[in-house]
C-alpha positions in Angstrom: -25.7 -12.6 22.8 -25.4 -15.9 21.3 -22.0 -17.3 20.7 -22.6 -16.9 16.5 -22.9 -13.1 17.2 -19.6 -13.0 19.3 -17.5 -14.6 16.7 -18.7 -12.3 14.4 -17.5 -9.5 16.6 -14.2 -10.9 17.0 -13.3 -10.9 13.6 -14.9 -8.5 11.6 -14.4 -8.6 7.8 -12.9 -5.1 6.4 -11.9 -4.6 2.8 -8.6 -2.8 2.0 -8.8 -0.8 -1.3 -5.5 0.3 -3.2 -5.9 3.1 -6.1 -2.8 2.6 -8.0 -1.9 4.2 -10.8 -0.8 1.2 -12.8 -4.1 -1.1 -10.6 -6.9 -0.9 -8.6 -6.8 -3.5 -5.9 -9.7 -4.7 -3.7 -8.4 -7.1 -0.8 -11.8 -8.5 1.6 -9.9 -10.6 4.9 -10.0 -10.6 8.1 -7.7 -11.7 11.5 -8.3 -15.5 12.4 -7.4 -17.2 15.8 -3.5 -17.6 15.0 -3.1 -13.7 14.3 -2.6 -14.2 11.0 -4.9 -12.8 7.8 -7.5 -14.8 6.2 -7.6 -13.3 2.8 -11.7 -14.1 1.5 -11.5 -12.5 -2.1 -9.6 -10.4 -4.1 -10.1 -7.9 -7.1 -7.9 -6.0 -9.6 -8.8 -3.7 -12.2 -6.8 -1.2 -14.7 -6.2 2.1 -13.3 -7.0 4.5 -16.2 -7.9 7.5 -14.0 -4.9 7.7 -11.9 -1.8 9.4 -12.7 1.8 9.8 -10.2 -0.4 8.4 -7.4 -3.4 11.3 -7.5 -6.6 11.3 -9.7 -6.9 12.4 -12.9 -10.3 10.7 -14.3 -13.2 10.7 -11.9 -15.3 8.3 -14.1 -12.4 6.0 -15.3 -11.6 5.6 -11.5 -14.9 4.5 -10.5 -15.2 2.5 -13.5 -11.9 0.6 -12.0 -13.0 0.9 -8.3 -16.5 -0.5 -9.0 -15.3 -3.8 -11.3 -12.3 -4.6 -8.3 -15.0 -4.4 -5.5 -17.6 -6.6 -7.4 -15.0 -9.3 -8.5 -13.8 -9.2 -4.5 -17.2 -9.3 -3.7 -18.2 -12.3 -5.4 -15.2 -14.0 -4.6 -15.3 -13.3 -0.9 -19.1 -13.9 -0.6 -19.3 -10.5 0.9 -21.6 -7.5 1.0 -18.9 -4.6 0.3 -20.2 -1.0 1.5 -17.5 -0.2 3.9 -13.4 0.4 2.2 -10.1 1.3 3.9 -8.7 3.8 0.9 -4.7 4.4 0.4 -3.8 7.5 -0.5 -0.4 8.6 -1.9 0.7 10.8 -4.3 3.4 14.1 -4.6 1.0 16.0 -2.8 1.9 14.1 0.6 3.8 16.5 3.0 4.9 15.0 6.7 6.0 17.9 10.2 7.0 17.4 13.3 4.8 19.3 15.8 4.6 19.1 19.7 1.4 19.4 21.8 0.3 19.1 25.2 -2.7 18.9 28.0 -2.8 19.3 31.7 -4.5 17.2 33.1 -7.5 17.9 35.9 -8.1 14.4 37.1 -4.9 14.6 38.6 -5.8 11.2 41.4 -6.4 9.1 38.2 -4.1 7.2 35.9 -3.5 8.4 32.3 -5.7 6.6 30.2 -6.2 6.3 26.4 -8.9 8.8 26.6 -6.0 11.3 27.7 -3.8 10.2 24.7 -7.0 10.7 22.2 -7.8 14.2 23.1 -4.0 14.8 22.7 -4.6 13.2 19.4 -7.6 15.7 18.5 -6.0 18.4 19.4 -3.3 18.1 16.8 -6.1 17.6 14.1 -7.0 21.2 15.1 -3.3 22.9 14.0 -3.5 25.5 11.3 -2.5 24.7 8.3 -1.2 26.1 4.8 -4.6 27.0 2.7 -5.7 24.1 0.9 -3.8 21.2 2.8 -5.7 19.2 5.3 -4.2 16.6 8.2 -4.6 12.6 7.1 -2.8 11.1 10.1 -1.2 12.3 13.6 1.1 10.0 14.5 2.6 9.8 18.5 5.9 9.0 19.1 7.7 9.6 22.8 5.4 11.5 25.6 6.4 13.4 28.3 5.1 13.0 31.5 5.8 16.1 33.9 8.9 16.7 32.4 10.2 12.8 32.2 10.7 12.6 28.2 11.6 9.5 26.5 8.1 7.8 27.0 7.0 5.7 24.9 3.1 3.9 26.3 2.5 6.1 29.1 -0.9 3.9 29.4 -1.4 3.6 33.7 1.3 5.9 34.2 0.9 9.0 37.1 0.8 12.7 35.9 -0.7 16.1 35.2 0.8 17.2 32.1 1.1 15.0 29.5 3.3 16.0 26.2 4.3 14.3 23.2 6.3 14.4 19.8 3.8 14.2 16.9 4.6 13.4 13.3 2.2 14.9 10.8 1.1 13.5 7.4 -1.2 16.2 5.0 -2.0 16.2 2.0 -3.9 18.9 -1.1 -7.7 18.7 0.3 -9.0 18.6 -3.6 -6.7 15.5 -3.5 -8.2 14.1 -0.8 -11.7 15.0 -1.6 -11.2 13.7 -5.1 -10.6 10.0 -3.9 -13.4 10.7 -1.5 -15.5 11.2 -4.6 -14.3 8.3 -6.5 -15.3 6.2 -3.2 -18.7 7.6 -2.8 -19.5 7.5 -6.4 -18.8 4.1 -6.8 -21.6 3.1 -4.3 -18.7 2.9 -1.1 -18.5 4.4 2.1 -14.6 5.3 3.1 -14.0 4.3 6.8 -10.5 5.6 6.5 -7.8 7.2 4.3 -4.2 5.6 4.9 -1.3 6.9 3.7 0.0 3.8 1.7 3.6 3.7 3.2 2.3 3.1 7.0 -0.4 0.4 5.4 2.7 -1.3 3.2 4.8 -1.2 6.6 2.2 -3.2 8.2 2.7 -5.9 5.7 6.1 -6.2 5.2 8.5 -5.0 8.2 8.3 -7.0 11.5 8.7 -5.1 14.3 12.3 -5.8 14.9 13.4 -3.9 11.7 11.1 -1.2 13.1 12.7 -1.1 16.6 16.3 -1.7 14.9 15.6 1.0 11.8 14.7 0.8 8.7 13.7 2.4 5.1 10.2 1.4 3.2 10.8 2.0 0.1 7.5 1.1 -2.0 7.8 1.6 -6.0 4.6 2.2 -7.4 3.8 3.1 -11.2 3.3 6.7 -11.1 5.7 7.3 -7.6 7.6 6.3 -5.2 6.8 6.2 -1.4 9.4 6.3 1.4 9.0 5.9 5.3 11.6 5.9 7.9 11.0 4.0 10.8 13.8 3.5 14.3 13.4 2.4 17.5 9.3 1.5 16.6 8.5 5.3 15.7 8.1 6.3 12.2 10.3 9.3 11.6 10.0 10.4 8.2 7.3 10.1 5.5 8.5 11.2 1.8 6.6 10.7 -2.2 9.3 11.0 -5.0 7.8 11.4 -8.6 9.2 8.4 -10.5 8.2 4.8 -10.4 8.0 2.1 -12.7 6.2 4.1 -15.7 8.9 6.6 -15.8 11.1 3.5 -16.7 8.7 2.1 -19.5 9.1 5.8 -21.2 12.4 5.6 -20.8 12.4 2.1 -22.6 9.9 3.6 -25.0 12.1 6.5 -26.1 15.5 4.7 -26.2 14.7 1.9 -27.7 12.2 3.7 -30.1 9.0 1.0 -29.1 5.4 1.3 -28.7 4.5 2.2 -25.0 3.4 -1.9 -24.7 6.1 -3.4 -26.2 8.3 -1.3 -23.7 6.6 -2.4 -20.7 6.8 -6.0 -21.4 10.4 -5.5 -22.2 10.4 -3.9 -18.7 8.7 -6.9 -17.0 10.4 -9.7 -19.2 13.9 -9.1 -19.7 14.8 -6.1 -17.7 17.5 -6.0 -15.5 18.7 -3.2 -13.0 22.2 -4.0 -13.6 23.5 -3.8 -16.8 27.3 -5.5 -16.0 24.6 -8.8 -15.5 23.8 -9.3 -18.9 25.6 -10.8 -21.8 26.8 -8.3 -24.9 25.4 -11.1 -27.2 21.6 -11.2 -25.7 18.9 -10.0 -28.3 15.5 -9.7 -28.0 14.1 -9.7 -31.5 10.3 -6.4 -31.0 7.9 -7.3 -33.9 7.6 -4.5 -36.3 4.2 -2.3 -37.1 2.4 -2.9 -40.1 4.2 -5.3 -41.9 7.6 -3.7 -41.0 11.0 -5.6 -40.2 11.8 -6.6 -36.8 13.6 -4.7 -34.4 16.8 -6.1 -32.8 17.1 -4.5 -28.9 20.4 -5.9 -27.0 19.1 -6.9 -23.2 22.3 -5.0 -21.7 21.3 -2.0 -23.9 17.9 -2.5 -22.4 19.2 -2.8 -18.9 21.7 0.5 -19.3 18.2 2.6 -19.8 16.7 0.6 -16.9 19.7 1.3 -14.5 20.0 5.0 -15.3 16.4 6.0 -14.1 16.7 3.3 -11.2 20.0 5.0 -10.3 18.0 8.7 -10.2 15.1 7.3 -7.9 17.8 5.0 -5.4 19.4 8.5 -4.9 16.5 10.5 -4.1 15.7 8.2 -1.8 19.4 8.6 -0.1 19.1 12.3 -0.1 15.7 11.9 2.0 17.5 9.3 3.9 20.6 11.9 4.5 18.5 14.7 5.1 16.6 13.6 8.3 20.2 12.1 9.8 19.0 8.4 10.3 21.6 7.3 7.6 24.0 6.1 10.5 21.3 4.6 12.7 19.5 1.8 10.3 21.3 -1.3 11.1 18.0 -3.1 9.0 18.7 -1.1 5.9 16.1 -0.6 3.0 13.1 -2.8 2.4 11.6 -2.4 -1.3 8.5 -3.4 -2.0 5.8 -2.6 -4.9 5.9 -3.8 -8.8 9.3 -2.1 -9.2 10.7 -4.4 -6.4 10.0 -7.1 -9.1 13.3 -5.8 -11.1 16.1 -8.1 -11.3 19.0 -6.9 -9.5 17.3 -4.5 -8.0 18.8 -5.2 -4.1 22.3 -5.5 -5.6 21.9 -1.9 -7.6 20.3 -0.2 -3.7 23.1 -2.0 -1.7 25.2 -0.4 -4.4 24.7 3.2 -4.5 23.5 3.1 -0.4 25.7 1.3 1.2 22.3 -0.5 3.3 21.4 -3.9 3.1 18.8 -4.3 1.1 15.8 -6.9 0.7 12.5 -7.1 -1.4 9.3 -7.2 0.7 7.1 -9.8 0.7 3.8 -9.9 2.7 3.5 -13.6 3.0 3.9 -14.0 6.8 1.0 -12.2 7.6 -1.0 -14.4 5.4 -3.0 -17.6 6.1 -3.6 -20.5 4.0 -7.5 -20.2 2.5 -8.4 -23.1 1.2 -11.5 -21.7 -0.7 -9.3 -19.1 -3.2 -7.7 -20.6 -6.0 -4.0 -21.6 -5.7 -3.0 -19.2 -8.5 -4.4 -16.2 -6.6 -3.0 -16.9 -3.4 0.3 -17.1 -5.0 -0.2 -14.1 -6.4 -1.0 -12.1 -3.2 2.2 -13.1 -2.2 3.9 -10.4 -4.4 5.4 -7.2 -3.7 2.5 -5.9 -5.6 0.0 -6.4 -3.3 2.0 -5.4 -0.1 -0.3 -1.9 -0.2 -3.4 -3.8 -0.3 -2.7 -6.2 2.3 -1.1 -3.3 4.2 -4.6 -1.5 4.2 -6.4 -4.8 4.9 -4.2 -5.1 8.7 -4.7 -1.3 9.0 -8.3 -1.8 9.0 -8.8 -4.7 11.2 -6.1 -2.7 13.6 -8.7 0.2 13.9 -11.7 -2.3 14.6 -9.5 -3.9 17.3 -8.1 -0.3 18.5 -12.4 0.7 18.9 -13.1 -3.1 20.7 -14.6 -3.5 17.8 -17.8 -1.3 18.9 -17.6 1.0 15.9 -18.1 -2.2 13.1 -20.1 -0.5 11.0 -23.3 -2.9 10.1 -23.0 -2.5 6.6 -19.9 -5.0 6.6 -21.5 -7.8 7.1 -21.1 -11.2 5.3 -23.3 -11.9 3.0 -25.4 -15.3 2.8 -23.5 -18.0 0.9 -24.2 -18.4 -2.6 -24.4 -21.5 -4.7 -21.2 -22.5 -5.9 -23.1 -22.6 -9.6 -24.4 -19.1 -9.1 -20.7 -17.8 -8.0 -19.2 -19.1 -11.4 -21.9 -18.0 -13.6 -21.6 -14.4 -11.5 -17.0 -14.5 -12.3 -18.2 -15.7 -15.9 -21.1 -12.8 -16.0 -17.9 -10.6 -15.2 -15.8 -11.2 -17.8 -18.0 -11.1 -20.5 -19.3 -7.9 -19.2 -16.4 -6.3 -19.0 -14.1 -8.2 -21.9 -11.3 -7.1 -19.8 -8.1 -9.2 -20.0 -7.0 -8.5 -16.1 -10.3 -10.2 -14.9 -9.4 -13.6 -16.3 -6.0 -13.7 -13.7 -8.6 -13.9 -10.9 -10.5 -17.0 -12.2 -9.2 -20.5 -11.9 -9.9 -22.1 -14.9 -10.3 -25.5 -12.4 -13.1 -23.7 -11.0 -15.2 -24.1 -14.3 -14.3 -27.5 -15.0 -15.4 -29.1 -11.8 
């Protein structure tokens, strides 16, 4: 094998792919020497198919799928066939299940082949009609009645037991975003439940260990995990996210839907003892009609009700599994609610925890090639999920020794710098969608 072909292997190139319900996000990378991510290309599209987190519109989501993957695409250089898919949604369920195996190679060492028929068998349990398994997740073995295990990996012993947390989900649900995939010319090489890919991105290992709270606000929901001592414990979807705010906005403040959201994004606060009593911002009126006068704090006493409703359902999951007392890292937020000014100060409020906004930057490299706006950009809240999805994937190449890369993600030959522009430019005026300009440098064009 000639040395070309083994640095192929060694750092594959996978594409994460987040179905929001506010965007569809298309993230091509891969792992570099340093152990960091080499983000190659990156591509957003509106979600108009996707509502609280599940699919809604089979053709609007392929529209959005197919116009993220070609702009990564021709960013990246890359053939895309092969996608790591998120999946969330209020359909996501999480149990705690025990299983075990005896062992009849009783002279030999437990080995990863023990732990992955464990695994399977857990992928066999029963379950409710019409839910299916998405991940079984190990946390401490047992090895011939010695609990508290956590690799057993080269250990001695016949029977080998183990604490499993279950995530499932609705199998139309599932098959749904399957669909969208398929349809849009993709293969899926894996569905990941968004929390563990957005935990990848933004917690380090020491939160992990010392316990902490994901909390990822999304548009249509919000996600929680629970993680302590390096074992995720609890996996939770509330209904609410940051669109349940811009219809609050909408009907207080009597607004069109747009003009709320950019009130959202612009001037709102989740704290409404922040803001002056004298702030106004002056909302154009429709067809000719006066102005409308909207007092910030006004804005930010809406903002900081619903914020208020979603913090404490996020408590009560927190109370209910009894970790409250044991997360000395507190809550981490992440996602385009996270984006909210005083949003930490409101969570430390009504929790008690410390509280910090996520940001995925420290798993990201410097790429010289993307545009300097754009790798700003993917060092946002906002893309946490898709850079979450990105590490997931390259994990599960590393996990098979990379023998499983499929062939069909390969990179594709190097085009002429020319050609690329003329295919962003062919991309925009095709589409005539305002989103697509973000992820073009206008330096690019003037070079």
């Amino acid at each position: 094998m000639d040395k070309s072909s083994t640095q192929e292997k060694s750092s594959p190139i996978v594409v994460g792919l987040d179905i929001g319900t506010t965007k569809i996000c298309a993230i091509v990378g891969r792992r570099i020497k340093n152990g960091k991510i080499e983000v190659l290309g990156i591509g957003k599209a509106e979600s108009a198919g996707v509502t609280r987190g599940m699919v809604s519109n089979i053709d609007k989501t392929v529209q959005g799928i197919t116009i993220a993957v070609d702009i990564a695409g021709t960013q990246s250089n890359v053939e895309i066939k092969v996608v790591n898919v998120g999946i969330a949604g209020q359909h996501i369920k999480s149990l705690q299940h025990r299983g075990l195996i005896t062992r009849k190679e009783t002279h030999t060492e437990i080995s990863r082949k023990d732990i992955d028929k464990l695994v399977e068998d857990m992928y066999n349990l029963v379950m409710p009609p019409g839910e299916e398994i998405i991940h079984v997740l190990p946390q401490e073995f047992t090895i011939d009645s010695e609990p508290g295990i956590k690799d057993p990996i080269g250990m001695a012993g016949v029977r080998l037991e183990a604490n499993f947390h279950i995530i499932s989900g609705q199998v139309t649900a599932i098959k749904n975003i399957v669909k969208c995939v398929n349809k849009a010319g993709l293969e899926s090489q894996e569905l990941i439940l968004e929390p563990l890919a957005s935990s990848e991105s933004v917690l380090s290992d020491e939160e992990k260990e010392a316990g902490v709270v994901l909390v990822d606000i999304g548009g249509g929901t919000t996600d929680v995990a629970i993680f302590h001592e390096g074992i995720i414990r609890h996996t939770a979807v509330i209904p609410f996210g940051g669109n349940s705010i811009t219809e609050d906005i909408r009907e207080g403040c009597s607004v069109m839907r747009n003009i709320a959201e950019q009130l959202k994004v612009r001037f709102g606060s989740a704290l409404a003892d922040e803001n002056k009593e004298n702030e106004i911002v002056c909302v154009p009126g429709l067809r000719g009609r006066e102005p409308k006068e909207i007092s910030v704090k006004n804005l930010a006493f809406v903002i900081q009700a619903r914020m208020e409703e979603i913090i404490d359902h996020v408590f009560y999951e927190i109370k209910s599994t009894g970790y409250e007392k044991k997360l000395k890292a507190g809550l981490v937020i992440k996602g385009g609610g996270a984006q909210l000014k005083h949003l930490a100060q409101l969570v430390e409020y009504v929790t008690g925890l410390d509280c910090r906004v996520g940001y995925p930057n420290e798993h990201l490299a410097k790429n010289e090639t993307l545009p300097k706006n754009i790798y700003e950009e993917l060092q946002s809240p906002t893309f946490a999920t898709g850079i979450g999805l990105l590490i997931k994937g390259i994990q599960k190449m590393e996990y098979n020794d990379y023998t499983q890369v499929p062939e069909e993600i390969k990179v594709a030959k190097p085009k002429d710098p020319y050609e690329r522009k003329l295919g962003l430019l062919g991309k925009i005026l095709e589409t005539g969608k305002k989103f697509i300009k973000d992820d073009i440098n206008d330096e690019d064009f003037l070079k």
